[in-house]
C-alpha positions as CSV (number, residue, x, y, z in Angstrom):
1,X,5.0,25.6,-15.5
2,X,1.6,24.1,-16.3
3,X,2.7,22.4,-19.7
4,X,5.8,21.4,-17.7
5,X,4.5,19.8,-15.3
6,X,1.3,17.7,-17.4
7,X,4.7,16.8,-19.6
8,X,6.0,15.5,-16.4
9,X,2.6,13.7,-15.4
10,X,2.0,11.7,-19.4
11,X,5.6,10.5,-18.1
12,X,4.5,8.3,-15.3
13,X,2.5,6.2,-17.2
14,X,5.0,4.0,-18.9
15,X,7.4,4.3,-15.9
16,X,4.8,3.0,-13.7
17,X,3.7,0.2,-16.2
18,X,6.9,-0.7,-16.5
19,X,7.1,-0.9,-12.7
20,X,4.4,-3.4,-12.7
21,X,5.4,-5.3,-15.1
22,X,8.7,-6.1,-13.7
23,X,7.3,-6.8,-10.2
24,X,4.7,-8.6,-11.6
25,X,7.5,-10.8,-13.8
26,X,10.1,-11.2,-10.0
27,X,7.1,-12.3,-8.5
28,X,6.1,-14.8,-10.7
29,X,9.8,-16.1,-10.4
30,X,10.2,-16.3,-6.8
31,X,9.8,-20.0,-6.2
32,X,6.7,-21.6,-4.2
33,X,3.0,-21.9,-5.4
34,X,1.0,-19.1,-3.5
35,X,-2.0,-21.7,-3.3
36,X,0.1,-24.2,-1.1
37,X,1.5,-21.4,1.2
38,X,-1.9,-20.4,1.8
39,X,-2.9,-24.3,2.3
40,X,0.2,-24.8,4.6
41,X,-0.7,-26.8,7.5
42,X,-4.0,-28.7,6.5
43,X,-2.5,-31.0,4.4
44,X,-4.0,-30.2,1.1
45,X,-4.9,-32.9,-1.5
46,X,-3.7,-32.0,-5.2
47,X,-8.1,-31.6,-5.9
48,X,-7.8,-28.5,-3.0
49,X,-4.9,-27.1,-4.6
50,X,-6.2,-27.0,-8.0
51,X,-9.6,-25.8,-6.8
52,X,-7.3,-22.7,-5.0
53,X,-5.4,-22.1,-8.0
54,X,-8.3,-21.7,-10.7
55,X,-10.2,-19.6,-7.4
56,X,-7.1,-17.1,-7.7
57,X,-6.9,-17.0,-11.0
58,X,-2.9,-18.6,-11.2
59,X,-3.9,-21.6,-13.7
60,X,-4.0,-18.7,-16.5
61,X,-1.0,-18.1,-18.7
62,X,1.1,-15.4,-17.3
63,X,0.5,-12.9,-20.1
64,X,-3.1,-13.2,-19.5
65,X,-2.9,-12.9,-15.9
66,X,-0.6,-9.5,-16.4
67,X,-3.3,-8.1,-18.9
68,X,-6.2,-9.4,-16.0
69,X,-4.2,-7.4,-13.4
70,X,-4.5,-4.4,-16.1
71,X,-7.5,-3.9,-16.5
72,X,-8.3,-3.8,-12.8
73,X,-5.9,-1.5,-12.1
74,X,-7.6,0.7,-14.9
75,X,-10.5,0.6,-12.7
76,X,-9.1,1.7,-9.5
77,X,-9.1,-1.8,-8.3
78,X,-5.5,-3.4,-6.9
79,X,-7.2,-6.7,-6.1
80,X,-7.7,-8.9,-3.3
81,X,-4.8,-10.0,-0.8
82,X,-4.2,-13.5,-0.8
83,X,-3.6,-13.4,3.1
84,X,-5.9,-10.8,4.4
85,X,-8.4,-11.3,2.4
86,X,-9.1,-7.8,2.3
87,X,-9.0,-5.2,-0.4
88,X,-5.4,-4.0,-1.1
89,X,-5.9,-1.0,-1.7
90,X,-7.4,-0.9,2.2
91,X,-4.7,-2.9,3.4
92,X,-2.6,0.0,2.2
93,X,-4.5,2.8,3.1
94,X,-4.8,1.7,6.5
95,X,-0.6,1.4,6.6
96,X,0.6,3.8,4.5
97,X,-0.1,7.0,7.1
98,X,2.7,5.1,9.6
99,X,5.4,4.4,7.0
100,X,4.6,8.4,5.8
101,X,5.2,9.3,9.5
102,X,8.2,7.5,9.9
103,X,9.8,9.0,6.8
104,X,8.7,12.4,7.4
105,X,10.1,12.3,10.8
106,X,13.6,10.6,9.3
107,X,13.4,13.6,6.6
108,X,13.0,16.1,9.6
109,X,15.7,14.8,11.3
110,X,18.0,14.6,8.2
111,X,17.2,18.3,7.4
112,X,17.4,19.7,11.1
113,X,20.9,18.0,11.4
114,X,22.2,18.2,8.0
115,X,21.5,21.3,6.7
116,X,22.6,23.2,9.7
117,X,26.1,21.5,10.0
118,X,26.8,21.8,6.7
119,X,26.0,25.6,7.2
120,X,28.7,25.7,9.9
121,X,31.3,23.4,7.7
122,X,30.7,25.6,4.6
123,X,30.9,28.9,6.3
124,X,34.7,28.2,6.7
125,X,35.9,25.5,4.6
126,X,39.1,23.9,6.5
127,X,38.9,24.9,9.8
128,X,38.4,22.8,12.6
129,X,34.6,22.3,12.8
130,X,34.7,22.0,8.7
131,X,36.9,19.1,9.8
132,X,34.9,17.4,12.4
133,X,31.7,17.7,10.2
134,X,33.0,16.3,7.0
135,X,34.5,13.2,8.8
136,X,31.2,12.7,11.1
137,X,29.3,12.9,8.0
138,X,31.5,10.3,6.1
139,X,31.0,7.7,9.1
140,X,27.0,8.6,9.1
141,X,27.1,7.7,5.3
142,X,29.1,4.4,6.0
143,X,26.9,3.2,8.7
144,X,24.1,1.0,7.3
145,X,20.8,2.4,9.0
146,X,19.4,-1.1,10.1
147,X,22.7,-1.2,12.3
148,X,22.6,2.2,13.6
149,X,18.8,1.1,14.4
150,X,20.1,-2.1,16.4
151,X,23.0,0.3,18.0
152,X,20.5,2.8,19.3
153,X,18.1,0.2,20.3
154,X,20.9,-1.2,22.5
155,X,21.9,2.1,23.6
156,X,18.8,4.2,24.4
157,X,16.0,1.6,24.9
158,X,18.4,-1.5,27.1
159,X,21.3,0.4,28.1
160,X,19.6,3.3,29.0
161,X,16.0,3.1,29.3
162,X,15.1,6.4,28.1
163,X,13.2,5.6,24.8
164,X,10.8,2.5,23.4
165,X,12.1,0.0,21.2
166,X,9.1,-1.1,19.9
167,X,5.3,-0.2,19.1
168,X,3.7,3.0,18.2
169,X,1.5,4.0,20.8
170,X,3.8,7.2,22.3
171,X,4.8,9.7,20.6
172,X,8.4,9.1,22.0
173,X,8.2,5.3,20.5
174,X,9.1,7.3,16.8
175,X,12.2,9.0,18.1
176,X,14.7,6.1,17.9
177,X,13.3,4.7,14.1
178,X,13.8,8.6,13.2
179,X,17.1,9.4,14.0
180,X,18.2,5.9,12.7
181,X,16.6,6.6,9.3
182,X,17.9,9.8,9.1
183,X,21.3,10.1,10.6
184,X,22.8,8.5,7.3
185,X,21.1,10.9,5.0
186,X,21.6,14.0,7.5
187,X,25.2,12.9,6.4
188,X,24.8,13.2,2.7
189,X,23.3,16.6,3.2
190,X,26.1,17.9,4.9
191,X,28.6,16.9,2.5
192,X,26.3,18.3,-0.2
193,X,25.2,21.9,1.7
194,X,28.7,22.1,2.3
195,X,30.1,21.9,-0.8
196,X,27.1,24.1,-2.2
197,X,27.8,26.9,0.5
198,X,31.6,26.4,-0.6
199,X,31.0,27.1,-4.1
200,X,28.8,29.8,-4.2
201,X,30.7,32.2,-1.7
202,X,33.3,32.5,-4.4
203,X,30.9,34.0,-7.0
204,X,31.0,37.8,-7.9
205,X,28.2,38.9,-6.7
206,X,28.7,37.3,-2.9
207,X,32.4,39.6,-2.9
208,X,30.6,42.4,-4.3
209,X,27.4,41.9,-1.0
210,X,30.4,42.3,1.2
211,X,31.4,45.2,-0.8
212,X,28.1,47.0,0.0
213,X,29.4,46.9,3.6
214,X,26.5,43.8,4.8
215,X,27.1,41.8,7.8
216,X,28.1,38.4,7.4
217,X,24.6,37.0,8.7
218,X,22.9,39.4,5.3
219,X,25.2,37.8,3.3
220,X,24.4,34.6,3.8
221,X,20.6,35.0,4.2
222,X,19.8,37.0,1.6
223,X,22.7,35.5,-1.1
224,X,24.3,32.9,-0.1
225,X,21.9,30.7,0.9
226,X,19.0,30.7,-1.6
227,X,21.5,29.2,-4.4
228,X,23.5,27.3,-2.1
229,X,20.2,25.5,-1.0
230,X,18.7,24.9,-4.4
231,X,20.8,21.2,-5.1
232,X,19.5,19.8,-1.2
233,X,16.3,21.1,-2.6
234,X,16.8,18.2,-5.7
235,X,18.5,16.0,-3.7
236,X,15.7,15.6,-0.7
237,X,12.9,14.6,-3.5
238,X,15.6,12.3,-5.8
239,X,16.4,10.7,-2.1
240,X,13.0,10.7,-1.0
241,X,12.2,6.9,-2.2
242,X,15.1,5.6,-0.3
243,X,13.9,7.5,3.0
244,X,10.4,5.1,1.9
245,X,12.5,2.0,1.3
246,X,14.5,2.2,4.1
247,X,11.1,3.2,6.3
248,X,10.0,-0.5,5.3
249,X,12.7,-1.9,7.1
250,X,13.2,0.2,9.9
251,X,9.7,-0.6,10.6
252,X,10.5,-4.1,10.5
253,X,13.3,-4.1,13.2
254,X,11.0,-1.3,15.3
255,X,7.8,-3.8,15.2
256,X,5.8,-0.6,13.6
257,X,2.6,-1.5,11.6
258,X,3.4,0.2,8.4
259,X,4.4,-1.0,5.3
260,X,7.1,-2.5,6.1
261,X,5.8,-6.0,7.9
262,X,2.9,-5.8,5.3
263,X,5.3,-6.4,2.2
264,X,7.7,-8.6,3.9
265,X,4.1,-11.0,5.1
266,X,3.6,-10.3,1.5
267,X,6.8,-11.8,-0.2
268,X,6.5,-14.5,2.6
269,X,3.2,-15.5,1.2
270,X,3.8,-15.1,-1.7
271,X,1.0,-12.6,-1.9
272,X,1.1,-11.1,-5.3
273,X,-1.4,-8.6,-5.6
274,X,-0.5,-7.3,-1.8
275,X,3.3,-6.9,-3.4
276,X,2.5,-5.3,-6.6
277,X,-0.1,-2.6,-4.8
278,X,2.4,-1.7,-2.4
279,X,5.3,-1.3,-4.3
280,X,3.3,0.4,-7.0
281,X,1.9,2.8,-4.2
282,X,5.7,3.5,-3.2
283,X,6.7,4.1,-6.9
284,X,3.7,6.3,-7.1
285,X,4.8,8.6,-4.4
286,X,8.2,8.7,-5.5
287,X,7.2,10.4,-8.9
288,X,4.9,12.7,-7.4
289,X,7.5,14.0,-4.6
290,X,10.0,14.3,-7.8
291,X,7.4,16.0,-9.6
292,X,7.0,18.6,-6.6
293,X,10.9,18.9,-6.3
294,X,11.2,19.9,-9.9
295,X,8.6,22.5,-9.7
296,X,10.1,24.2,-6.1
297,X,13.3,24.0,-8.3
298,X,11.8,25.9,-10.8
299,X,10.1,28.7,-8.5
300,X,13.8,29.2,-6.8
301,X,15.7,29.1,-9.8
302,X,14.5,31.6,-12.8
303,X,16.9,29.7,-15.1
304,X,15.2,26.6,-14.6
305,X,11.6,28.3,-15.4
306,X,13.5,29.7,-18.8
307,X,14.5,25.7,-19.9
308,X,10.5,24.8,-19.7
309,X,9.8,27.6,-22.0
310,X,12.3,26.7,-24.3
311,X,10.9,23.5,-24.3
């Protein structure tokens, strides 16, 4: 598992190069000059601009500027946001922890309600609550989750009163951004535990449990369930950088401090290092929570421990 996994690790460094060089090349194309967007409003003469541009470095061909941003990066340093003026990497450290929240508490709410009703649908394929949870969970995946976030705003914080629509102060003011980041992918792990549980009750040695004479619950629990589980097992780390991504802009519509108002300030300003920490941040987490995945795959599944030796 070791030698797997520091296989897996030498991996990220080209995928994450090549993640900065793209975002460092869609930047670069997005149109406006970063030194007049940071100007805007004083009425800058062409001398101030120039003096700006050399200042951040911009007047340098873009290969050397890519190479510049390199070598910082080498040295733990992400570089200096162009509206803040603060360190990126503190910019990020200080937003991360509510875009983490908000996508653990989408992944909890995912897992509570899709797991369990794709229990109940898989349990007896065809009936009537089979029915109802297969065609809830094809609206939930139709839904986009910035309109379910407007729908429950309207509902639950207008309508109704009950919960916040904005801010992060109380603990009840993460409820509504949860359940509309995680409604959509609850729905994908029904569908998925569903079919899983489906499948693997027609195996051998599930008919040959309930020939031992064990309850239904023993059969599931102690069978059933450990290999029906293992593909929401890959799917929850494969899925986890679109719970991130669509964090950024659920926190946008909730007004939540997180990453999410941070990049989109960002691209406003056309703030290039604050865009390139943060979505190399994101990228980051996305192989590590992959990496993790893989190796829980591996202690579940004995066959997937006997690939990395045969590697």
């Amino acid at each position: 598992m070791a030698r797997y996994a520091l296989r897996r690790l030498a991996t990220f460094v080209p995928v994450l190069l090549g993640v900065t060089l793209v975002t460092f090349l869609v930047l670069h194309l997005i149109p406006g000059d970063p030194a007049r967007i940071l100007l805007f409003g004083t009425n800058p003469t062409p001398a101030q601009v120039r003096r700006l541009t050399d200042q951040l470095g911009l007047d340098r061909p873009l290969p050397t500027q890519y190479l510049v941003y390199l070598g910082h990066l080498l040295r733990g340093d992400f570089g200096q946001s162009y509206s803040t003026n603060s360190p990126v990497l503190s910019d990020i450290a200080q937003r991360l922890p509510s875009t983490m929240a908000l996508a653990g508490a989408g992944m909890v709410v995912a897992t509570l309600v899709g797991v369990p009703l794709g229990i109940l649908a898989g349990l007896r394929p065809g009936s009537i609550l089979d029915r109802l949870a297969t065609g809830t969970s094809v609206v939930g995946m139709a839904v986009p989750y910035f309109w379910l976030a407007f729908l429950l705003i309207l509902l639950f914080a207008v309508k109704l009163g009950w919960l916040p629509a904005l801010g992060t102060g109380a603990t009840d003011a993460i409820v509504l951004p949860a359940l509309a980041l995680g409604i959509g992918f609850a729905a994908i792990l029904t569908r998925l535990m569903r079919a899983s549980l489906a499948e693997v009750y027609h195996r051998p040695y599930i008919e040959l449990a309930r020939a031992e004479g064990l309850s239904p619950f023993a059969v599931l629990w102690r069978h059933a369930l450990r290999n029906a589980v293992l593909p929401v097992v890959v799917i929850l780390g494969i899925e986890f950088g679109t719970m991130v991504s669509g964090a950024v802009v659920i926190e946008v519509i909730f007004g939540r401090p997180g990453l999410g108002a941070y990049i989109v300030s960002a691209i406003s300003n056309k703030d290039i290092p604050a865009v390139q920490g943060a979505v190399l941040v994101i990228a980051l987490m996305y192989l590590v929570v992959n990496l993790v995945v893989d190796l829980a795959h591996g202690v579940l599944d004995p066959r997937v421990r006997a690939s990395w030796q045969r590697r």
